[in-house]
C-alpha positions as CSV (number, residue, x, y, z in Angstrom):
1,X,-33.5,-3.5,-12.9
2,X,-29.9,-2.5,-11.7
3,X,-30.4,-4.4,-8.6
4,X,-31.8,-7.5,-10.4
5,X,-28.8,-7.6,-12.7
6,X,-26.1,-7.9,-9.6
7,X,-27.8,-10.2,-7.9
8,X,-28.1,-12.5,-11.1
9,X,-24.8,-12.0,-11.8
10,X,-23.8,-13.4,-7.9
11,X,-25.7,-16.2,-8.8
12,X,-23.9,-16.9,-12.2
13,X,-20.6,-16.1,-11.4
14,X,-20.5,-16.0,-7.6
15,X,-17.1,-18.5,-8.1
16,X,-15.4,-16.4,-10.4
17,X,-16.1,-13.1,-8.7
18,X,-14.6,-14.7,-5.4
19,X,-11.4,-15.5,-8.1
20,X,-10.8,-11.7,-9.0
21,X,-11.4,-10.7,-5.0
22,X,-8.8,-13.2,-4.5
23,X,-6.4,-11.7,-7.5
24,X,-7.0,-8.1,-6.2
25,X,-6.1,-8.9,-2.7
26,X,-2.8,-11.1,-3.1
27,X,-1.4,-9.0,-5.6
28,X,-1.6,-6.1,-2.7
29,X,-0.6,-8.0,0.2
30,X,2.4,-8.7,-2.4
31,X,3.0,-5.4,-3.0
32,X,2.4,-4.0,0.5
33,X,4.9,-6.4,1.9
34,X,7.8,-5.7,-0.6
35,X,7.2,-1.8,-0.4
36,X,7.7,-2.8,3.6
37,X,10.5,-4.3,3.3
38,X,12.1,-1.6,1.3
39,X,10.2,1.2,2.9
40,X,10.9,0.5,6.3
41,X,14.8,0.0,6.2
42,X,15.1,2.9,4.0
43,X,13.6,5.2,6.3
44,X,15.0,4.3,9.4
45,X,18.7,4.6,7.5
46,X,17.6,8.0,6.4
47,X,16.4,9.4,9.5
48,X,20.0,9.0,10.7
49,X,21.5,11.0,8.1
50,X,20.0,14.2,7.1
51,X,21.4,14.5,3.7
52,X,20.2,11.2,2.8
53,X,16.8,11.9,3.9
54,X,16.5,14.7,1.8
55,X,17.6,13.2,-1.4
56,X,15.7,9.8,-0.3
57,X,12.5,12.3,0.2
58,X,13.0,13.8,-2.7
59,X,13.2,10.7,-4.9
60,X,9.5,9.1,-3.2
61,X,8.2,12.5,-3.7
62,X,9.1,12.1,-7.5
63,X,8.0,8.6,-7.4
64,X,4.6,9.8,-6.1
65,X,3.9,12.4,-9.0
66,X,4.5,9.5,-11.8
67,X,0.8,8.0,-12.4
68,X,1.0,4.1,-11.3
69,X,-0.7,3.8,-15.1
70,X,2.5,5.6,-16.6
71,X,4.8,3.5,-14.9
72,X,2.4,0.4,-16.1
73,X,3.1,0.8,-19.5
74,X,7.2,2.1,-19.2
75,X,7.1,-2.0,-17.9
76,X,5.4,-3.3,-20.4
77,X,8.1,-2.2,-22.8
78,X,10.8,-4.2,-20.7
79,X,9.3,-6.7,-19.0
80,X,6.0,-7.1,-21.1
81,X,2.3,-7.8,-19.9
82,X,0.8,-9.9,-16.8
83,X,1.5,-9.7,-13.1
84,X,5.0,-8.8,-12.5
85,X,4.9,-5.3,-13.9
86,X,1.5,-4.9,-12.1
87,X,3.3,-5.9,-8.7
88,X,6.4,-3.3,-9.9
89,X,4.2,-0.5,-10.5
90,X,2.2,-1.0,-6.9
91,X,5.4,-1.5,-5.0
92,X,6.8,2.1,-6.4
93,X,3.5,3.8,-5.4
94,X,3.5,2.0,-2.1
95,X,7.4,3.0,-0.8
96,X,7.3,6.7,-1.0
97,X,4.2,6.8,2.1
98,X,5.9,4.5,4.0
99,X,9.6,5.5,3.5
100,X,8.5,9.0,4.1
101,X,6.6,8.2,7.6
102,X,9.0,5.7,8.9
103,X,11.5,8.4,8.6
104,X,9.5,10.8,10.3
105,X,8.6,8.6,13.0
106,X,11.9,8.0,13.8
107,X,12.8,11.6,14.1
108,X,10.1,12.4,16.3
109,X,11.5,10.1,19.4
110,X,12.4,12.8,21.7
111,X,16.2,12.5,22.4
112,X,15.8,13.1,26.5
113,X,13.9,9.4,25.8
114,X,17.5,8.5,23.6
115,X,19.1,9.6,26.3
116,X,17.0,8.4,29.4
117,X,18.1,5.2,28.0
118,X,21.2,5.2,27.6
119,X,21.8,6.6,31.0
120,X,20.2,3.0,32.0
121,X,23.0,1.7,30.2
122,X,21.1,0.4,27.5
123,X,23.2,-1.1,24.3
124,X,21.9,0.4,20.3
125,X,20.1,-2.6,19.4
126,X,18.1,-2.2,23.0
127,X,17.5,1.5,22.6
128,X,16.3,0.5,18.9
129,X,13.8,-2.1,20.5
130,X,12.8,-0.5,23.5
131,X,12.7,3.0,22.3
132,X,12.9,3.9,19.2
133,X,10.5,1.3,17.6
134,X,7.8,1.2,19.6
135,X,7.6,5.6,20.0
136,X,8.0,5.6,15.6
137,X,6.0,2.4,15.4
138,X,2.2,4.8,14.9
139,X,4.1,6.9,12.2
140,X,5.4,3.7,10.5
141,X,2.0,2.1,9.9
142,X,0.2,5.1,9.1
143,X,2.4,5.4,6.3
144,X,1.2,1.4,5.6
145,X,-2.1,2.8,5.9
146,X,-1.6,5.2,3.4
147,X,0.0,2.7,1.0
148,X,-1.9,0.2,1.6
149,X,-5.1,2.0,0.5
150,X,-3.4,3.3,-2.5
151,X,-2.1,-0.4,-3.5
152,X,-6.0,-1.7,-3.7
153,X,-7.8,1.6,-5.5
154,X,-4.6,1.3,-8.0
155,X,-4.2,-2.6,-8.4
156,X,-7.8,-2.1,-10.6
157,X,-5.4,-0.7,-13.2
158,X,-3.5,-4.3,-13.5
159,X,-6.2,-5.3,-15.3
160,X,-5.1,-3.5,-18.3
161,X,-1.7,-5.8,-18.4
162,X,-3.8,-9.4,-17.6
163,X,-3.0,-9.3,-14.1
164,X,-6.8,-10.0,-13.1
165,X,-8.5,-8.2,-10.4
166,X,-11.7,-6.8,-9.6
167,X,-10.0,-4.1,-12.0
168,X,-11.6,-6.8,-15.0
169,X,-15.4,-6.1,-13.8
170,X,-14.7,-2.2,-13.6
171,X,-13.3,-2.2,-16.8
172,X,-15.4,-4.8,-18.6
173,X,-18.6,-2.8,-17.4
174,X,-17.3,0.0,-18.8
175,X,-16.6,-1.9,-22.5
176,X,-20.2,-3.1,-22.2
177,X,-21.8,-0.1,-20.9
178,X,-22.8,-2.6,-17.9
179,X,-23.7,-0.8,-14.7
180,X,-24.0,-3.9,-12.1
181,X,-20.3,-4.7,-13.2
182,X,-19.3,-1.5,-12.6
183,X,-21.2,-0.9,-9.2
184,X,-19.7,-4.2,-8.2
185,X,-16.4,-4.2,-9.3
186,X,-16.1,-0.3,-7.5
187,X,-18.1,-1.0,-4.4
188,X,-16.0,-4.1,-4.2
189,X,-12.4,-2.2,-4.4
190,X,-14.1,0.9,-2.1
191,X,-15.4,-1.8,0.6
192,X,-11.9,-3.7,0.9
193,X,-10.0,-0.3,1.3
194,X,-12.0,1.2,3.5
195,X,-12.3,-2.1,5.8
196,X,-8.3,-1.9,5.3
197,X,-8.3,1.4,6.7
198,X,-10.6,0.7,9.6
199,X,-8.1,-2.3,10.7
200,X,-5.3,-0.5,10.8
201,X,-6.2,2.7,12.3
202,X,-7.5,0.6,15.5
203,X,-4.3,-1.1,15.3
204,X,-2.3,2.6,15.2
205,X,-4.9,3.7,18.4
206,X,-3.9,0.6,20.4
207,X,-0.5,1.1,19.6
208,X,-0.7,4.9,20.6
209,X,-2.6,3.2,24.1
């Protein structure tokens, strides 16, 4: 039985399951922070410039309609197979949500805040930190959200470049016609996303509070 399978395999491999768990989630948290620290500067630099923004919107909507498996094997080509194209690919899908959200955040602080402010004589750098940060801040990590989920359903593909993951059981269960790898290697990918999501929504509603 299906159910007999997964739990034999939990008791065979329980170790080396706990390895590709461990492979999924630091190549995302690698990802996630790199598309953050592009992401984030980018799109407060664009807010501030409208014909930037466009043509910085434009490019992460382009970026968006490339599939992260295209851009997967256009690395392979230059930089070959294993983990550094994986984290290349995952970092261009993760910077368009964020870049995009940041900059919309940041044009959503109502100038008669901006200017509240500065009649309180506030310097740039305080009406950046007292201001305009925390009132873009929920916009900003929505557009984490969003990435971040899209990082872990799309790190599975690393697999196909040796990267490891929880990608190998989805993939190897579908080589060996194995349902249990399957169901575990997807419910696996769904349960981290998902428990992602949850975490940073409550941290977007406290923010909001």
């Amino acid at each position: 039985m299906l159910v007999d399978d997964i739990l034999q395999y939990f008791q065979e491999n329980f170790s080396q399951y706990l390895i590709y768990v461990y492979q999924h989630l630091g190549l995302s948290i690698q990802a996630i922070g790199i598309s953050c620290l592009i992401g984030i500067p980018l799109g407060y630099i664009s807010h501030q410039h409208r014909k930037l923004s466009q043509m910085i919107t434009l490019s992460s909507q382009a970026l968006r309609i490339i599939p992260s498996l295209a851009v997967l094997f256009i690395l392979i080509s230059f930089i070959g197979v294993g983990r550094v194209p994986a984290l290349i690919a995952l970092v261009l899908l993760g910077i368009p949500p964020i870049l995009v959200n940041t900059t919309v955040g940041f044009l959503e602080v109502p100038a008669v805040m901006i200017e509240t402010g500065k009649g309180l004589g506030m310097t740039d750098r305080e009406l950046l930190k007292r201001v305009k940060i925390p009132l873009a801040f929920p916009f900003v990590m929505t557009g984490v959200k969003l990435a971040l989920v899209e990082i872990i359903s799309s790190a599975t593909l690393a697999t196909y470049i040796g990267a490891g993951g929880l990608g190998t059981l989805i993939f190897t269960g579908l080589g060996l016609n194995r349902m249990d790898l399957l169901l575990i290697g997807g419910v696996s990918v769904a349960m981290i996303a998902f428990t992602t999501s949850i975490f940073l929504d409550y941290i977007i509603k406290r923010s909001v509070n």
